[in-house]
C-alpha positions in Angstrom: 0.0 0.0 0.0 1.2 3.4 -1.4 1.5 5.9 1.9 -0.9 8.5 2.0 0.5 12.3 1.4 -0.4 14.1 4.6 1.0 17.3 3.4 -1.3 17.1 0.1 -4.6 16.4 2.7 -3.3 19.5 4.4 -2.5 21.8 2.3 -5.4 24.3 2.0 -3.5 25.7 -1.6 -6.3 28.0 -3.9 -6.5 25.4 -6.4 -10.2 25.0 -5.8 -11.0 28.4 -5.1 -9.5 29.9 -7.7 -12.2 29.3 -9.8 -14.8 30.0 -7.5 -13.4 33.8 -7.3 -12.6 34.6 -10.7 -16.3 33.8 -11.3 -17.6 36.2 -8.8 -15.7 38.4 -10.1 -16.8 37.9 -13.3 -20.6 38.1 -11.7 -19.5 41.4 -9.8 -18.2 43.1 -13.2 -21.3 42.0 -15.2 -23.5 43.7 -12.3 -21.4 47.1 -11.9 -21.8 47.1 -15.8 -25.4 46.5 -15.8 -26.0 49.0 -13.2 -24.3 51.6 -15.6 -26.6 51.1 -18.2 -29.7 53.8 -18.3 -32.1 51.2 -18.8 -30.9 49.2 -15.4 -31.1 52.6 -13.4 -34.3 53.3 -14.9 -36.0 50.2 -13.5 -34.0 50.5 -10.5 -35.1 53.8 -9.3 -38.7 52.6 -10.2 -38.4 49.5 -8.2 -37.2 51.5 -5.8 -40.3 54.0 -6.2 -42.9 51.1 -5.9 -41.2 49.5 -2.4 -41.7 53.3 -1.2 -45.5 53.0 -2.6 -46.3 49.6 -1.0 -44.7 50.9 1.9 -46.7 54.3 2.3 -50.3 52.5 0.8 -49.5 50.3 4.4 -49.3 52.7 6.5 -52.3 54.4 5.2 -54.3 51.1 5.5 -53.2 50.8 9.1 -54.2 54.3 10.2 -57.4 54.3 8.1 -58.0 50.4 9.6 -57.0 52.2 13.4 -59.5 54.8 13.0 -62.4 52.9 11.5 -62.0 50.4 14.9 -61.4 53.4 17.0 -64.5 55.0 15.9 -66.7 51.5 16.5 -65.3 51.1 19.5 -66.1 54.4 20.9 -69.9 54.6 19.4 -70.4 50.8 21.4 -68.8 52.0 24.1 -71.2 55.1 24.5 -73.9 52.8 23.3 -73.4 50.7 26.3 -73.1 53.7 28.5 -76.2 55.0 27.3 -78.0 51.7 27.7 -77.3 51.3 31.3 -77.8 54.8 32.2 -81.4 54.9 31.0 
């Protein structure tokens, strides 16, 4: 039996990784030259423009949706009030 190379199971060399960078690399350039592109900046800033639009319709539904249960708690609450007064 041949001995086994401990120094070869050891050695953490970039043979493996070597690849694996240069292809994000590769992925990084393509994306900083995409983003460069007017088109790509277009969409982006509109992307960005609808988040903000979700975002806002939200909070508009949750103080609309506070309101609405403030108000129907309030008129049962008097409702009561008046009920057991009388």
């Amino acid at each position: 039996m041949d001995p086994i190379d401990e120094k070869h199971l050891d050695d953490d060399s970039d043979d493996d990784k070597g690849g694996e960078e240069s292809t994000v690399a590769d992925f990084d350039k393509l994306q900083s030259s995409s983003r460069d592109t007017p088109l790509a900046q277009k969409e982006t800033r509109w992307v960005n423009y609808s988040k903000i639009l979700v975002v806002v319709v939200i909070l508009v539904m949750a103080a609309v949706i506070g309101a609405l249960t403030y108000h129907y708690v309030s008129s049962q609450e008097e409702a009561d009030f008046q009920k057991q007064v009388r």
